[in-house]
C-alpha angles and dihedrals in degrees: 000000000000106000115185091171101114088214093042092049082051083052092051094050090047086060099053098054091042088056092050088038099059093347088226130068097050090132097044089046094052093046093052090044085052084044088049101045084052086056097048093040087068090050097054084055094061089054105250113133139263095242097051086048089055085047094054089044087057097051094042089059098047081051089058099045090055086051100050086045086060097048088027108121112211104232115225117233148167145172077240108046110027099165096126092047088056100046081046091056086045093050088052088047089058092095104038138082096263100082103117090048083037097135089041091058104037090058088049091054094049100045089042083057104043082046096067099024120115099211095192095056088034093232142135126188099201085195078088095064115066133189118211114183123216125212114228105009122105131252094257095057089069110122136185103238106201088209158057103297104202102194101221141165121225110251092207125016086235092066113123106260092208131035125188114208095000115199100211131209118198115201122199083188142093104255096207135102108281122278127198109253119242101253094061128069127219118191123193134184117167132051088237094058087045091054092057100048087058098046087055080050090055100043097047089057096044085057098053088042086062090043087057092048091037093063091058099243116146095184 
């Protein structure tokens, strides 16, 4: 949405980082800031000012962390037994689209999480997980690849679909016969001048096709 509203913009970006901070409660945290703001807004109208009603804002919610420290539950948990993780992932799945592959989910998301986090510093960068959506399959076909997915076409329908201990060449390059760059100019007037230039063509593919097979890649 276009909101020209200076405080809602203020909402929206509160969202956001709400969304990247914990990636779930954008809504509810959107609902208790607009709570808040009807609250202050009573306050501004009986003339005390902005800063001691932040101020206020910032004790009251040192007052509340101590208090959830006191009714907060520690959750168990272990690599081996990861129950309560999954019954928390489930819990965060409740709002969203998944329910009926609920459990399937919930265990994705747990063993997506326990792969990249580093357990001693207590830290996830969730940059390491990616999601790639597929057009046309079905919820319950989703898988946790523990790996590097390279969205590729095939190049031939005879290609090989599934390779075991692939040795793979990455090329920063174009791998395709040469071309003469734009800036140069090739002119060519007779057949037999065309027929050579294709033959270098050839010839230079065909070299960086043995390199390829020289170095012993297979992908």
């Amino acid at each position: 949405m276009a909101v020209e509203n200076q405080i809602a913009k203020l909402l929206v970006e509160l969202s956001k980082s709400q969304d990247d901070e914990i990636g779930d409660g954008t809504t509810g945290i959107v609902v208790l800031a607009g709570a808040l703001l009807e609250q202050a807004e009573e306050l501004l109208d009986r003339g005390i000012h902005p800063i001691r009603v932040a101020d206020g804002f910032e004790k009251a919610c040192r007052i509340a962390v101590q208090h959830l420290d006191k009714i907060s539950d520690v959750v168990e948990w272990s690599k081996d037994d990861t129950s309560n993780l999954h019954k928390c992932a489930k819990t965060s799945l409740g709002s969203k689209i998944v329910n009926k592959y609920h459990d399937h989910f919930a265990q994705i998301a747990v063993d997506a999480v326990l792969s990249v986090a580093d357990l001693e510093r207590q830290d996830v960068d969730f940059e390491l997980i990616k999601v790639d959506g597929k057009v046309g399959g079905t919820l319950d076909a989703t898988a946790l690849v523990r790996g590097v997915v390279v969205d590729k076409e095939f190049s031939h329908p005879q290609m090989a679909k599934e390779i075991k201990d692939a040795k793979i060449a990455i090329l920063t390059c174009p791998f395709e016969p040469p071309k003469p760059k734009t800036k140069h100019k090739l002119d060519i007037t007779t057949v037999e001048e065309f027929k050579e230039l294709q033959k270098y063509e050839r010839e230079k593919f065909e070299e960086m096709v043995q390199r390829v097979k020289d170095s012993g890649a297979n992908v």
